[in-house]
Each structure stands twice: as C-alpha cells, then as structure tokens.
C-alpha positions in Angstrom: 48.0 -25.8 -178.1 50.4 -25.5 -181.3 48.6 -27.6 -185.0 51.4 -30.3 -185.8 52.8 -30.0 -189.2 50.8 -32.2 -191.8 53.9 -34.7 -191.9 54.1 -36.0 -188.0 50.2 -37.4 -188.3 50.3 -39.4 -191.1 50.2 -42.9 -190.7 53.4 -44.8 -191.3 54.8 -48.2 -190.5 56.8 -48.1 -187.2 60.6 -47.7 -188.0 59.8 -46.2 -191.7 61.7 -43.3 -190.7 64.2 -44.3 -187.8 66.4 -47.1 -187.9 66.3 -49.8 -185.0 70.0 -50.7 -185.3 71.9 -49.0 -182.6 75.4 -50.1 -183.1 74.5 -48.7 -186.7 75.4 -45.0 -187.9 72.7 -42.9 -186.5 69.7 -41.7 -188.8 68.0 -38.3 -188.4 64.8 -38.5 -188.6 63.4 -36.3 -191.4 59.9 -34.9 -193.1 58.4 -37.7 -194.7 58.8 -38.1 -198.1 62.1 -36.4 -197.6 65.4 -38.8 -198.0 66.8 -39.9 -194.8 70.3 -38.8 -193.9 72.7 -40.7 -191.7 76.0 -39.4 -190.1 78.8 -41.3 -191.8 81.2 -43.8 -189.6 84.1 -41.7 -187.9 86.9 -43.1 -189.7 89.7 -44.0 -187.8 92.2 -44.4 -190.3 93.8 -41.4 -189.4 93.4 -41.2 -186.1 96.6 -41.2 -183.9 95.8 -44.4 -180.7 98.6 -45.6 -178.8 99.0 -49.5 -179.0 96.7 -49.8 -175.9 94.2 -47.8 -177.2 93.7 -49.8 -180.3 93.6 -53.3 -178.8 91.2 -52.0 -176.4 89.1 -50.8 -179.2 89.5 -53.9 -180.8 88.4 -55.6 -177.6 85.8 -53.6 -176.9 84.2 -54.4 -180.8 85.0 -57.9 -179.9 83.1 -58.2 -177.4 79.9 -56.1 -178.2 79.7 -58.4 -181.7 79.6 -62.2 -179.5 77.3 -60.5 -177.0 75.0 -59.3 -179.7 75.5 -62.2 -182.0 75.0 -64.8 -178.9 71.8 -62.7 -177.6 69.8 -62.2 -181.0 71.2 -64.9 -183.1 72.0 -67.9 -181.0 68.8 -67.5 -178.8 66.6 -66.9 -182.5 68.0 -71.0 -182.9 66.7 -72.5 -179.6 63.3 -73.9 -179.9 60.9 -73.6 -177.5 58.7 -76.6 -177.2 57.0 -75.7 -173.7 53.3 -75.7 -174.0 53.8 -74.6 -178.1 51.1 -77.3 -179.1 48.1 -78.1 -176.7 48.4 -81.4 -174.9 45.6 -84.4 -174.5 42.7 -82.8 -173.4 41.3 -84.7 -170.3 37.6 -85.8 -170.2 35.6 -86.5 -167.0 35.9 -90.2 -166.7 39.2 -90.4 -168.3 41.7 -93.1 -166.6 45.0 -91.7 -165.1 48.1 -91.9 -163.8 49.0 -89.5 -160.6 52.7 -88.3 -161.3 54.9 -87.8 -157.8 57.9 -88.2 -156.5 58.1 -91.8 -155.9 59.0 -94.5 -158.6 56.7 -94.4 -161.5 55.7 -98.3 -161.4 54.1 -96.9 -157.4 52.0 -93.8 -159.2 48.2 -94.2 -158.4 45.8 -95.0 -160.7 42.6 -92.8 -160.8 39.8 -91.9 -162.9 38.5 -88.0 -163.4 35.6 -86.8 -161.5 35.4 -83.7 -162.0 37.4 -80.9 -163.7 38.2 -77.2 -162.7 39.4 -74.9 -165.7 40.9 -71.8 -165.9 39.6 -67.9 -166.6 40.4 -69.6 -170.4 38.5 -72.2 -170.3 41.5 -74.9 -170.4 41.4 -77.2 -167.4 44.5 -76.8 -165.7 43.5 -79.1 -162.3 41.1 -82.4 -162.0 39.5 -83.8 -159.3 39.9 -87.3 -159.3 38.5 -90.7 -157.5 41.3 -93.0 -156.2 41.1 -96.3 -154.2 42.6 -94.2 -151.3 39.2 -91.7 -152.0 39.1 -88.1 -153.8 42.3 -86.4 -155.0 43.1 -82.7 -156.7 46.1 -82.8 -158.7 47.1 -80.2 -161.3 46.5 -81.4 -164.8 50.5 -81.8 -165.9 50.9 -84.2 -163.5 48.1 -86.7 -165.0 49.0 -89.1 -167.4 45.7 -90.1 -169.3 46.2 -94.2 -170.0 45.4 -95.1 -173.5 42.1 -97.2 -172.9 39.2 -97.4 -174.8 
C-alpha cells in the first residue's frame, strides 16, 4: 500500500479546503497551505441565446434561488417548540387528568401509581388508580392538577 503525502493526514477543520456552496463557482481542492483556486463564472455576456433560451435561463435561476431561499432560509425562521424544554415531571402520587377524546369537563380524574420510564430514564407512561380501577395512559396525555 502506497505512504500518503504528508498534506492529506493532517488534521484540518472539515470544509477548510472545499467549499460547501454548490450553486457557487467550483473550488479545486489543493495541497494545504497552498492557495485555493476556483474556476471563474462562464460569462455570458457574449454568448449568442435566442429569446427562449434566455428567459428559460432566467427561469431556471428563478426558480433554483426561491427553492433554495424557501428551504434553508425560511425553514432556519420556524421555531420548533416540540419537546425543546422538558415538561412537568410526574411523581407517583401526583393528581391527574386523563386526556381523550370526549369533552374535557368528562376527562377522569386519577392519581399515579406507578410509573414506567424509558431506556432514558424519562417516564414516558403511568399507571394510574381511577374510580373505574387501574389505568395505563402515556404520559402526554396526563394533565398533572396543581394541588398541594
């Protein structure tokens, strides 16, 4: 098996050499230390297009620059709020609603029994003690009822 030249084991920062922009000019990749060359932009200035041509250039430009903008830009905006911050934590003997599908004001009433957590240790279902007897219910459908 061939040594590798002294300059493609060192240790440099992922994308030191190569640039990640793809619609960008494209950048040889060179020795390090060396300076980085990049092909220059075709210019197309000079370049004879018939009418169609151009405004389907232009269309195609269009196009690639809302798709990219939309996907990296506009989805960089959204927040995501889903389980970003940790919820109540539920404690055996902890009073609770039961969330279902039926008007909130006819949820059951329970208190925990016993809970069941993960492979990460976060409890993620409860075993609880209603008046209509024992119930396991996932823990995003418990409301924990603020008494003392």
């Amino acid at each position: 098996m061939a040594s590798l030249p002294s300059y493609r084991v060192q240790q440099v920062k992922p994308f030191a050499i190569t640039g990640v922009d793809y619609a960008g000019p494209i950048t040889l990749k060179e020795p390090r230390g060396q300076p980085s060359t990049s092909l220059p932009d075709p210019s197309l200035v000079n370049v004879p297009m018939s009418k169609y041509q151009r405004w389907r250039l232009i269309t195609d430009l269009h196009r690639h620059f809302w798709t990219r903008w939309k996907n990296e830009y506009l989805s960089s905006l959204q927040i995501r709020k889903k389980w970003s911050a940790p919820g109540q934590e539920l404690r055996i003997g902890d009073l609770v609603l039961v969330r279902e599908a039926i008007h909130p004001l006819r949820w059951r009433t329970g208190r925990i029994r016993e809970l069941h957590p993960g492979s990460d240790g976060i409890s993620r279902v409860a075993t609880l003690d209603t008046s209509s007897g024992p119930l396991k219910r996932p823990a995003v459908k418990l409301c924990p009822l603020p008494i003392s």
